[in-house]
C-alpha positions as CSV (number, residue, x, y, z in Angstrom):
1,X,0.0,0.0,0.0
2,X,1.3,3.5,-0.8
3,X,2.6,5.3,2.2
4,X,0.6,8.8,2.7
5,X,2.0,11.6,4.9
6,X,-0.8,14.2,6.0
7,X,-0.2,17.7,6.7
8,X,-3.1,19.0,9.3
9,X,-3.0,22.7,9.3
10,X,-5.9,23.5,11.5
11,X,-5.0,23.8,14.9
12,X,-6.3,20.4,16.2
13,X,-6.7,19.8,19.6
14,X,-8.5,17.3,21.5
15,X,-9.1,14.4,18.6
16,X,-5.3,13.1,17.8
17,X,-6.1,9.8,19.1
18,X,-8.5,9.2,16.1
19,X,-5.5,10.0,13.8
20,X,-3.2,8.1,15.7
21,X,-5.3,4.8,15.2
22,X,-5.4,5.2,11.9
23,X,-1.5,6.0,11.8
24,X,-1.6,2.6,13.7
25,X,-3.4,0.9,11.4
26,X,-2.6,2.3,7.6
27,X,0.6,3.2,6.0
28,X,-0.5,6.8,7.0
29,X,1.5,9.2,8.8
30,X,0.5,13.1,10.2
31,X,2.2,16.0,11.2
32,X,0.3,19.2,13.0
33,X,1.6,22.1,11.4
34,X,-0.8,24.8,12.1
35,X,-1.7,27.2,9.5
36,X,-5.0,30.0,9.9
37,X,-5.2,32.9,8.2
38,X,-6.8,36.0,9.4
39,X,-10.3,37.1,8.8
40,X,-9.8,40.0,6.5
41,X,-7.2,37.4,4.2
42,X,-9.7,34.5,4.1
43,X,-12.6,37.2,3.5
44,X,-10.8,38.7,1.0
45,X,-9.6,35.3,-0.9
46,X,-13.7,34.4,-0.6
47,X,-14.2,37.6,-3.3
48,X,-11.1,36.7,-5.9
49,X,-11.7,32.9,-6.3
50,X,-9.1,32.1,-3.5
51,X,-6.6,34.6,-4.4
52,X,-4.9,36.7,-1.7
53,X,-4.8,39.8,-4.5
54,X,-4.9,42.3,-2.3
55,X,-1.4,41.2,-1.1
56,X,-2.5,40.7,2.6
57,X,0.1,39.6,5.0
58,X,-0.2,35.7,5.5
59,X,1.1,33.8,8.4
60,X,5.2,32.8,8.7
61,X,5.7,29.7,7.6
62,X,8.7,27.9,9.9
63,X,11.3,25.8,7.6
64,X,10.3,23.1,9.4
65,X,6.6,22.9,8.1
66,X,7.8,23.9,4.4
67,X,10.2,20.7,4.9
68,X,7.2,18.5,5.9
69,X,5.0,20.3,3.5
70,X,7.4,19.4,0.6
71,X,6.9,15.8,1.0
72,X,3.0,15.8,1.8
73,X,0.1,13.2,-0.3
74,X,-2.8,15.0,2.0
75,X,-3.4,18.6,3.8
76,X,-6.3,18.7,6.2
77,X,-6.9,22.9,6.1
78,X,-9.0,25.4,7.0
79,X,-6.7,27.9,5.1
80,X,-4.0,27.2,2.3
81,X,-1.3,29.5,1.6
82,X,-0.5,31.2,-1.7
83,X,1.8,29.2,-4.1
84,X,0.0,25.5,-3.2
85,X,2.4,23.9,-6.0
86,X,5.4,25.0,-5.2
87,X,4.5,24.1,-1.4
88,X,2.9,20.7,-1.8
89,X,4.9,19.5,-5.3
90,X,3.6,16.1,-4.5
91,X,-0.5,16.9,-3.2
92,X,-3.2,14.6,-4.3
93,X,-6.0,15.6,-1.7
94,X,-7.2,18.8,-0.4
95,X,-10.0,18.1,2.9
96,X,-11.3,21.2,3.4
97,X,-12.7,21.8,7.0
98,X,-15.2,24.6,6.5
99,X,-18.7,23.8,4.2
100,X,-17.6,26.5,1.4
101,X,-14.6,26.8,-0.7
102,X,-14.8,29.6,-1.7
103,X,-11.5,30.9,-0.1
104,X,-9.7,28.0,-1.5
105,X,-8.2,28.8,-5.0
106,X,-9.8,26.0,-6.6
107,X,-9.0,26.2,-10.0
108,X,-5.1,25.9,-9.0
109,X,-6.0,22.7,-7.4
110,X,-8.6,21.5,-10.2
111,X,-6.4,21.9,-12.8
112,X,-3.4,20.3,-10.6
113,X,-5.5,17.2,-10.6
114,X,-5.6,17.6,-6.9
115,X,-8.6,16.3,-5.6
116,X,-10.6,18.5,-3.1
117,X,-13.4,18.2,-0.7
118,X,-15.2,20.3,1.9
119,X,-16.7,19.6,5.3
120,X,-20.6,20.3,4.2
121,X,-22.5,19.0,6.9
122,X,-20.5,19.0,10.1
123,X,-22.0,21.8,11.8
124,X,-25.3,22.5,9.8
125,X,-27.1,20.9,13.4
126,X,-25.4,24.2,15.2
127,X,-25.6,26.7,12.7
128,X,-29.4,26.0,12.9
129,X,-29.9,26.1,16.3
130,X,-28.0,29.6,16.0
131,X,-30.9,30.4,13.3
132,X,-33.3,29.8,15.3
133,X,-32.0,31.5,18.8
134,X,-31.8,34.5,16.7
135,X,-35.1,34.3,15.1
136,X,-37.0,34.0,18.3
137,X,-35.3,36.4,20.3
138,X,-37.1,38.6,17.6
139,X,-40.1,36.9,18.1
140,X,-40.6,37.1,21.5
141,X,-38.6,40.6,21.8
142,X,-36.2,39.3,23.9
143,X,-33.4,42.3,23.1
144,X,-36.1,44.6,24.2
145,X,-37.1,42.2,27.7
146,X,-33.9,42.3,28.1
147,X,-33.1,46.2,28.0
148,X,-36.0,46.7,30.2
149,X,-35.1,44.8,32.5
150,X,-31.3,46.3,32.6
151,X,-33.5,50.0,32.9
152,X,-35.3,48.0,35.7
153,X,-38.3,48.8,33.7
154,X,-41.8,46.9,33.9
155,X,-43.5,47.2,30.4
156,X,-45.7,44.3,29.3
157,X,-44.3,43.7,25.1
158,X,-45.9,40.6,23.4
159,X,-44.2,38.7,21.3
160,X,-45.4,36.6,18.3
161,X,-45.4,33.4,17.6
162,X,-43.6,31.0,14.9
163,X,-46.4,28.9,14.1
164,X,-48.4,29.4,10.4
165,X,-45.6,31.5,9.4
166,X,-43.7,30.7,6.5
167,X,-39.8,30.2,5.9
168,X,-38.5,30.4,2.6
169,X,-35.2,28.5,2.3
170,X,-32.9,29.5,-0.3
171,X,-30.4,26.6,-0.4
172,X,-31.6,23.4,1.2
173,X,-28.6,21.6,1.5
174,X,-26.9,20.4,4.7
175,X,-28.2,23.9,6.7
176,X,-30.9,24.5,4.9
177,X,-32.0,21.1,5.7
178,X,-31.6,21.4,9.3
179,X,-33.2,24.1,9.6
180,X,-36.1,23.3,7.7
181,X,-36.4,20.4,10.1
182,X,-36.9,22.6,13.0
183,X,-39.0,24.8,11.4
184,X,-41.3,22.2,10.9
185,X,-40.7,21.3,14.4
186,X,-42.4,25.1,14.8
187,X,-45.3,24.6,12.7
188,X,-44.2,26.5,10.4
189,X,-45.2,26.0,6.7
190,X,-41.2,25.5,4.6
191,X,-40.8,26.3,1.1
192,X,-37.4,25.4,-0.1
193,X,-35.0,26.1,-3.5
194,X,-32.0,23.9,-4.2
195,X,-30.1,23.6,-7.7
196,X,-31.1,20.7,-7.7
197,X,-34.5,20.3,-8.0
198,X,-34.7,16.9,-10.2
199,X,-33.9,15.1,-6.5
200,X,-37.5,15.7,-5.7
201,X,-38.8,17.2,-2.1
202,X,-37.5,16.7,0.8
203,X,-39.6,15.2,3.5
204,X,-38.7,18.5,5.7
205,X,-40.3,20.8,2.4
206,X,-43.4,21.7,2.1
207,X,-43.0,22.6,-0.9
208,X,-39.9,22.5,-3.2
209,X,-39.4,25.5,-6.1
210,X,-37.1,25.8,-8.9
211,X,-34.5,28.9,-8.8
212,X,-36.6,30.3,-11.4
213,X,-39.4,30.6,-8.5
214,X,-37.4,32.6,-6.2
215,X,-39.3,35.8,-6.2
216,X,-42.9,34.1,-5.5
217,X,-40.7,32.3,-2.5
218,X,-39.8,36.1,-1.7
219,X,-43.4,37.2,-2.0
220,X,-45.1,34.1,0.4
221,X,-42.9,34.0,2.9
222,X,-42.6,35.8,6.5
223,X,-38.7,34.8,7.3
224,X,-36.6,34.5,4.3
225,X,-33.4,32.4,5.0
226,X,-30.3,32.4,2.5
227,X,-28.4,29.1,3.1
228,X,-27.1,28.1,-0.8
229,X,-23.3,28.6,-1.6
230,X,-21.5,31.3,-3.6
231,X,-22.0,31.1,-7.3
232,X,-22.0,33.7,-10.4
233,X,-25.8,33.5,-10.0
234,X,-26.1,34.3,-6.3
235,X,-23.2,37.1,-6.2
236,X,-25.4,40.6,-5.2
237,X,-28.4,38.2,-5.7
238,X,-30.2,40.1,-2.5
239,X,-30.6,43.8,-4.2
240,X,-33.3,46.3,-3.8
241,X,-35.3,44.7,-6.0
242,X,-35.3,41.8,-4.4
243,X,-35.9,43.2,-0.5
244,X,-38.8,45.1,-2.6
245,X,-40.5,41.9,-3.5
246,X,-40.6,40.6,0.2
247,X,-43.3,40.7,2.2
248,X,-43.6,44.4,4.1
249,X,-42.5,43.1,7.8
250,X,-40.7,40.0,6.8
251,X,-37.3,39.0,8.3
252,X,-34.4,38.4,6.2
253,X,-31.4,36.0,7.4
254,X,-28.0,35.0,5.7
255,X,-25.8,32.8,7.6
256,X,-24.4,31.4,4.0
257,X,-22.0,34.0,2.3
258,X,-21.7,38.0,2.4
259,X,-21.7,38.2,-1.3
260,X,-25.1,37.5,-1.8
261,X,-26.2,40.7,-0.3
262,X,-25.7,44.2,-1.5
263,X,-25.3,45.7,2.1
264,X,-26.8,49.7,1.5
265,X,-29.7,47.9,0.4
266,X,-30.3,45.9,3.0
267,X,-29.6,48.8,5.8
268,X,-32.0,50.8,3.3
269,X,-34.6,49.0,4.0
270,X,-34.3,48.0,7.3
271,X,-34.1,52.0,7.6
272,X,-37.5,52.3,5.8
273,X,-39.1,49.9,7.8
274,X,-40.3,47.8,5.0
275,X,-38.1,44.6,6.7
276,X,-39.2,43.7,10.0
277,X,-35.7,42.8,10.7
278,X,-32.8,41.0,9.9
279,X,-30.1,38.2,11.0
280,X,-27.0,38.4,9.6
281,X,-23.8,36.1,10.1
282,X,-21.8,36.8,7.4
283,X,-21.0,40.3,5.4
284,X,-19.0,40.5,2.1
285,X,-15.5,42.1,3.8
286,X,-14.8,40.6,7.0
287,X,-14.3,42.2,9.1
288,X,-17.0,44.8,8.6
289,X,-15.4,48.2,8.0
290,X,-16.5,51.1,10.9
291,X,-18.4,53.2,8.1
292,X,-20.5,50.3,7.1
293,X,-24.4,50.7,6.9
294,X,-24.9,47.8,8.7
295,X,-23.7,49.1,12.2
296,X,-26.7,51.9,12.6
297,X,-29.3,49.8,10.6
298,X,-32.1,49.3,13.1
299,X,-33.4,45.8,13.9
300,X,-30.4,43.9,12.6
301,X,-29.2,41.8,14.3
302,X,-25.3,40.9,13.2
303,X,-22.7,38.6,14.2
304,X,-19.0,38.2,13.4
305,X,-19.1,34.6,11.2
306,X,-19.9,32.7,14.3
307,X,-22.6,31.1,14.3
308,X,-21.1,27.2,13.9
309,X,-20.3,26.1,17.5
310,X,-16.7,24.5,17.8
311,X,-17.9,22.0,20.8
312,X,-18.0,19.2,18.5
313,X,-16.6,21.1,15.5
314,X,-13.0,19.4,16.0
315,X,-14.8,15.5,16.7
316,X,-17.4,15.9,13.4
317,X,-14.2,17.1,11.3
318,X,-11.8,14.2,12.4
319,X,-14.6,11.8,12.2
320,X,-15.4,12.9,8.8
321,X,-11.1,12.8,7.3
322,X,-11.0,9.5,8.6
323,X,-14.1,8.1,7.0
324,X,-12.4,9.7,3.7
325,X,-9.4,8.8,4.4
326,X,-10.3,5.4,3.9
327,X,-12.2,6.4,0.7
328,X,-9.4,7.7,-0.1
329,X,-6.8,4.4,0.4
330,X,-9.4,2.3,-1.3
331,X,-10.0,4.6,-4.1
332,X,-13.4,5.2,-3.9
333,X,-14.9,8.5,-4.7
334,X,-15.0,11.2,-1.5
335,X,-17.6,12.6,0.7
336,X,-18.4,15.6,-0.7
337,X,-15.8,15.5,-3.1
338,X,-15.9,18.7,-5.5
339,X,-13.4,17.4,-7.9
């Protein structure tokens, strides 16, 4: 069997053993040499197809990981550095441990013959659960409860209720999917888009459109959630236009990628009062600049990219290289490979 040396960039932690075993077991060898880039570099790599154009300062490298690199089959990344040739001369396999790759510089690796795939799937149950902690402290007015009750003031505010209110899912995938689950879990009618739509309806879907539908999804639903990866199609996708078609006191919520949304839009109508609000995880330059829009929109309701929770992050991401790692010994076709 051919021997494989694995290069794990991401910081890991707390699952080595699970590497180990196979180490034990496999002609299969591993080295931690942690590489993460900043936010602003892997933001800025997600709008140029991977490539750190910009010139943004990337992390040292010590000679001692370039040796290791030098000689590596496998990386296991959440980041790769400019210059992946030259790095990794002998690279067959790319596992990704974020859902996207859009920060990746794909097309170096595609046309490398360097096989790549993503971790889709390992924290959609968490991103959901964020969805949904969001979406009913809005509700239920919880940031306004809890104000009051910071001014020690008594003021009855009822909330509203999830139940008969429809979601509109743009991208029901691995996150879209769980959330759908738990909207249904609300009573809430789902309608769902996915590319693709010859795989039928999920059992979570109400009812399933084609992208061509998307603006009568805008027009029926109360919450409109954007969940469906970056693509030439979906780039500024969420314009004025598009806010326009929603429902007057809907709520809008991205927790995909920033460059679906044409931000001054969205604070615009926020502003106007024609969104009821809106939940957003993700914004096209990260971090978001001081004179963005976004800061002083009212009713928004933004995070910094965090709405995965890394509690079992590290486990599901080991869990799922070794279960392709063997794929990948036996030469069988990856979990979501991409190429």
């Amino acid at each position: 069997m051919k021997h494989f040396k694995t290069a794990v960039l991401f910081p890991l932690r707390t699952e080595g053993n699970q590497l180990s075993a196979l180490a034990d077991e496999y002609s299969f060898e591993y080295r931690l040499t942690p590489y993460l880039e900043s936010t602003e570099l892997r933001s800025s790599r997600g709008l140029n197809k991977g490539l750190n154009v910009n010139c943004i300062d990337e992390p040292d490298i010590p000679e001692e990981y370039l040796e290791y690199w030098s000689e590596c089959n496998v990386v296991v990344a959440m980041d790769l550095p400019s210059g992946i040739n030259d790095l990794f001369p002998h690279l067959e396999w790319v596992q990704g441990l974020s859902a996207g790759h859009d920060h990746i510089s794909s097309d170096e690796l595609e046309d490398s013959g360097i096989k790549l795939s993503t971790a889709k799937g390992i924290a959609s149950a968490a991103i959901s659960e964020f969805v949904f902690a969001r979406l009913l402290q809005e509700m239920k007015h919880l940031r306004l409860l809890d104000e009051q009750q910071l001014a020690k003031t008594w003021q009855v505010k009822f909330g509203n209720q999830l139940k008969g209110k429809t979601i509109g899912i743009i991208g029901v995938g691995a996150i879209g999917g769980e959330v759908a689950k738990r909207a249904q879990a609300f009573e809430m009618n789902v309608l769902g888009i996915r590319s693709r739509f010859d795989l039928g309806c999920p059992s979570t879907v109400d009812e399933l459109l084609p992208f061509s539908d998307l603006d009568r999804l805008l027009k029926q639903s109360d919450v409109v959630l954007m969940a469906a990866p970056s693509t030439n199609e979906t780039e500024n996708l969420f314009d004025a236009s598009k806010f326009a078609m929603m429902k007057r006191g809907s709520i809008f919520i991205n927790i995909a990628r920033g460059i679906h949304v044409i931000e001054s839009d969205l604070a615009l109508f926020l502003s106007n009062g024609h969104l009821r609000s809106a939940i957003i995880d993700v914004v096209q330059n990260e971090p978001l600049h001081i004179s963005s829009d976004l800061w002083d929109a009212p009713n928004l309701y933004l995070s910094p990219h965090c709405s995965v929770s890394f509690d079992d992050y590290e486990k599901n991401a080991v869990n799922l290289f070794v279960d392709n790692a063997l794929r990948f010994f036996r030469g069988e076709k990856l979990l979501n490979q991409i190429f």
